[in-house]
Rosetta silent file (secondary structure, phi, psi, omega in degrees, C-alpha in Angstrom):
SEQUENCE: XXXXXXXXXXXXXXXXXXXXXXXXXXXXXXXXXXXXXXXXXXXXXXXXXXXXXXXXXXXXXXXXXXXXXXXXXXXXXXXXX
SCORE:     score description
SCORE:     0.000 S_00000001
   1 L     0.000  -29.888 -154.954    0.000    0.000    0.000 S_00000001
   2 H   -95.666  -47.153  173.198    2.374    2.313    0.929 S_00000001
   3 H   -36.437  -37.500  175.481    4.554    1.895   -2.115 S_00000001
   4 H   -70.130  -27.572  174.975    1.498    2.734   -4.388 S_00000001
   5 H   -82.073  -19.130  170.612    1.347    6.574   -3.315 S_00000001
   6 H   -38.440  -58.272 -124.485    5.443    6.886   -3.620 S_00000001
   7 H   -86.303  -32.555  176.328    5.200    5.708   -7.183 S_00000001
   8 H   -69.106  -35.246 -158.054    1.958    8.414   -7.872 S_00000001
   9 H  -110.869   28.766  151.359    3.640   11.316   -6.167 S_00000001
  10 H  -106.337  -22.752 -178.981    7.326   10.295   -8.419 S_00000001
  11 H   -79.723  -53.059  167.788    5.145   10.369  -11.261 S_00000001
  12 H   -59.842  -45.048  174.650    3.585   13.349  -10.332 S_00000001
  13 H   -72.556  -12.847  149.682    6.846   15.220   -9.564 S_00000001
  14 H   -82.607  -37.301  176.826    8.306   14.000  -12.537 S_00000001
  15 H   -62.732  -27.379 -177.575    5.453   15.107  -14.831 S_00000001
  16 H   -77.051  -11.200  170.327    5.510   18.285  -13.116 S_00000001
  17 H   -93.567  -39.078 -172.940    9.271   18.984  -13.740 S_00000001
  18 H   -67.180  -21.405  170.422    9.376   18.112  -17.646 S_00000001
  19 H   -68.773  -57.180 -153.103    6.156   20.805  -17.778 S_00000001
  20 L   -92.395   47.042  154.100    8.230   23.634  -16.153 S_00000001
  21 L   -98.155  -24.968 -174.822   11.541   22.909  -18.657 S_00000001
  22 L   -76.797   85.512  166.839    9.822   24.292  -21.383 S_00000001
  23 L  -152.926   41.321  146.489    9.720   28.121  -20.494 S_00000001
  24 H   -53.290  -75.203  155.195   11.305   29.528  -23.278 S_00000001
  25 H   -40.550   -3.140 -168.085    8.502   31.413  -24.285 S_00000001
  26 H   -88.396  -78.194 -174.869    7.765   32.577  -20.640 S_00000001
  27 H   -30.572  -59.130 -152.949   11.083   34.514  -20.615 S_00000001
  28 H   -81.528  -18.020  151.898   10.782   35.770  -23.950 S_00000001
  29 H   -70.323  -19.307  175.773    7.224   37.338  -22.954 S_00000001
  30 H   -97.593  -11.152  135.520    8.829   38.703  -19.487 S_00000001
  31 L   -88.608   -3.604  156.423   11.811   40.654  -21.663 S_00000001
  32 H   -38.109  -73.563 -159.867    9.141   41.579  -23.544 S_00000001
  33 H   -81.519  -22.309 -144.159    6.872   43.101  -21.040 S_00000001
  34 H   -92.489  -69.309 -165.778   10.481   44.024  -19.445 S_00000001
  35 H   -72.217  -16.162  174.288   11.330   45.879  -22.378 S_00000001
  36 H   -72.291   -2.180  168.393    7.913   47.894  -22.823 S_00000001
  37 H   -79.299  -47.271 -162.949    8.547   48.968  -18.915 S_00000001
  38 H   -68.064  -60.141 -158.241   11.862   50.335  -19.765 S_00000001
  39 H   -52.833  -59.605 -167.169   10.394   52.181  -23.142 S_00000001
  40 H   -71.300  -12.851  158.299    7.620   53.535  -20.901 S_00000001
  41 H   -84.338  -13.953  138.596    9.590   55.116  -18.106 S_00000001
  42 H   -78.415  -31.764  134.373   11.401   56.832  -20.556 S_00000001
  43 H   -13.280  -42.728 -174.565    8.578   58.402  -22.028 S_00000001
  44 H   -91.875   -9.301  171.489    7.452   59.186  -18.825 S_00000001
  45 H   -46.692  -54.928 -153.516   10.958   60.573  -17.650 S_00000001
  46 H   -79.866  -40.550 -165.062   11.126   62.859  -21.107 S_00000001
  47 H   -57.481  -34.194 -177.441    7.020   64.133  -20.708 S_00000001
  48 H   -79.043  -18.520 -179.328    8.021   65.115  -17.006 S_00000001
  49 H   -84.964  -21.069  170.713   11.070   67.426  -18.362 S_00000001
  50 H   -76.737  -33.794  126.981    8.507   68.775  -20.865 S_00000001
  51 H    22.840 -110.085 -154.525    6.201   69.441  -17.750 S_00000001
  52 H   -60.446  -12.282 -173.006    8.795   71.208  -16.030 S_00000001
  53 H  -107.988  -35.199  171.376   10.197   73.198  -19.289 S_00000001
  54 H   -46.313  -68.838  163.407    5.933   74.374  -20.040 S_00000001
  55 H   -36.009  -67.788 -168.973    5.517   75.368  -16.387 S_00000001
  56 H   -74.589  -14.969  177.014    8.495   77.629  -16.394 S_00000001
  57 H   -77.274  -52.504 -178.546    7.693   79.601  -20.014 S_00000001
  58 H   -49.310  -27.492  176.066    4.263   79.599  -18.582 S_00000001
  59 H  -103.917  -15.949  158.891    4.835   81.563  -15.425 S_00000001
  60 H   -66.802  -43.303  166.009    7.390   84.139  -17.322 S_00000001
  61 H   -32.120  -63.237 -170.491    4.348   84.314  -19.409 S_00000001
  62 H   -68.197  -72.303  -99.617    2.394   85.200  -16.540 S_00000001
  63 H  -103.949  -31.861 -138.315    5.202   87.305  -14.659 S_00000001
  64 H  -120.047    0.598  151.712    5.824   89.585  -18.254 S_00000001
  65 H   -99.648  -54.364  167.518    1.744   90.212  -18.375 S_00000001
  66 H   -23.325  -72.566 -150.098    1.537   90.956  -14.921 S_00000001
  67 H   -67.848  -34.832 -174.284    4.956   93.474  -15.592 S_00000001
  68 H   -86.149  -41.399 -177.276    2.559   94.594  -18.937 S_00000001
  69 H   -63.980  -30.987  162.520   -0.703   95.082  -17.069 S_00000001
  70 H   -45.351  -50.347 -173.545    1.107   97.334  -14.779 S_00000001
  71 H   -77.369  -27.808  178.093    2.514   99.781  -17.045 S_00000001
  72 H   -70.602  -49.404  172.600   -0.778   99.979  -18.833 S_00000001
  73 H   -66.894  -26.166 -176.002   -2.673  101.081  -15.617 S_00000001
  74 H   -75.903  -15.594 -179.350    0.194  103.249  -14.570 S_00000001
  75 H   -66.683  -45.122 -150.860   -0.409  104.846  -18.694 S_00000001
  76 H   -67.958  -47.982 -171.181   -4.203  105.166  -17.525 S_00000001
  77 H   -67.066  -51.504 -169.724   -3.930  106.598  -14.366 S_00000001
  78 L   -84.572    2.197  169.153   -1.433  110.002  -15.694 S_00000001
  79 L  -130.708   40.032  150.177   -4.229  110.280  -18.638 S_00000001
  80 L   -66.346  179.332  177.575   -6.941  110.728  -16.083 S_00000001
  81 L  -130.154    0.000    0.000   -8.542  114.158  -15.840 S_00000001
C-alpha cells in the first residue's frame, strides 16, 4: 500500500518537472513586457522634463503680463482728468 502513493507522487513530480523545462517562451514574454517597462519610463521621464520646461515659459508668461498690465494702468492713471 504504501509503495502505491510513492510511485503516484514520483510520477507526479516528474510530470511536473518536464512541464516547467519548457519556459522559453515565458522569458521571452517577461523581456518583452520588461522591455515595454523600460520604453515607458522613458517616455514618462522625457514628458516630465517637458512638464517642467511648459511650467516655467508659462509663469514668465504670466510674470511679463503681470509686468505689462502694470505699465498699462500706470499709462491710464497720468491720462486721467
Amino acid at each position: 500500500m504504501k509503495i502505491r502513493p510513492m510511485a503516484l507522487a514520483a510520477i507526479a513530480s516528474s510530470a511536473l518537472l518536464m512541464g516547467c523545462t519548457n519556459t522559453t517562451a515565458l522569458q521571452q514574454s517577461v523581456n518583452d513586457l520588461s522591455a515595454k517597462v523600460d520604453a515607458l519610463s522613458n517616455d514618462v521621464s522625457m514628458m516630465k522634463n517637458d512638464v517642467g520646461e511648459t511650467k516655467d515659459t508659462s509663469k514668465m508668461a504670466h510674470e511679463e503680463a503681470k509686468r505689462a498690465n502694470k505699465r498699462i494702468d500706470n499709462m491710464a492713471q497720468s491720462y486721467t482728468k
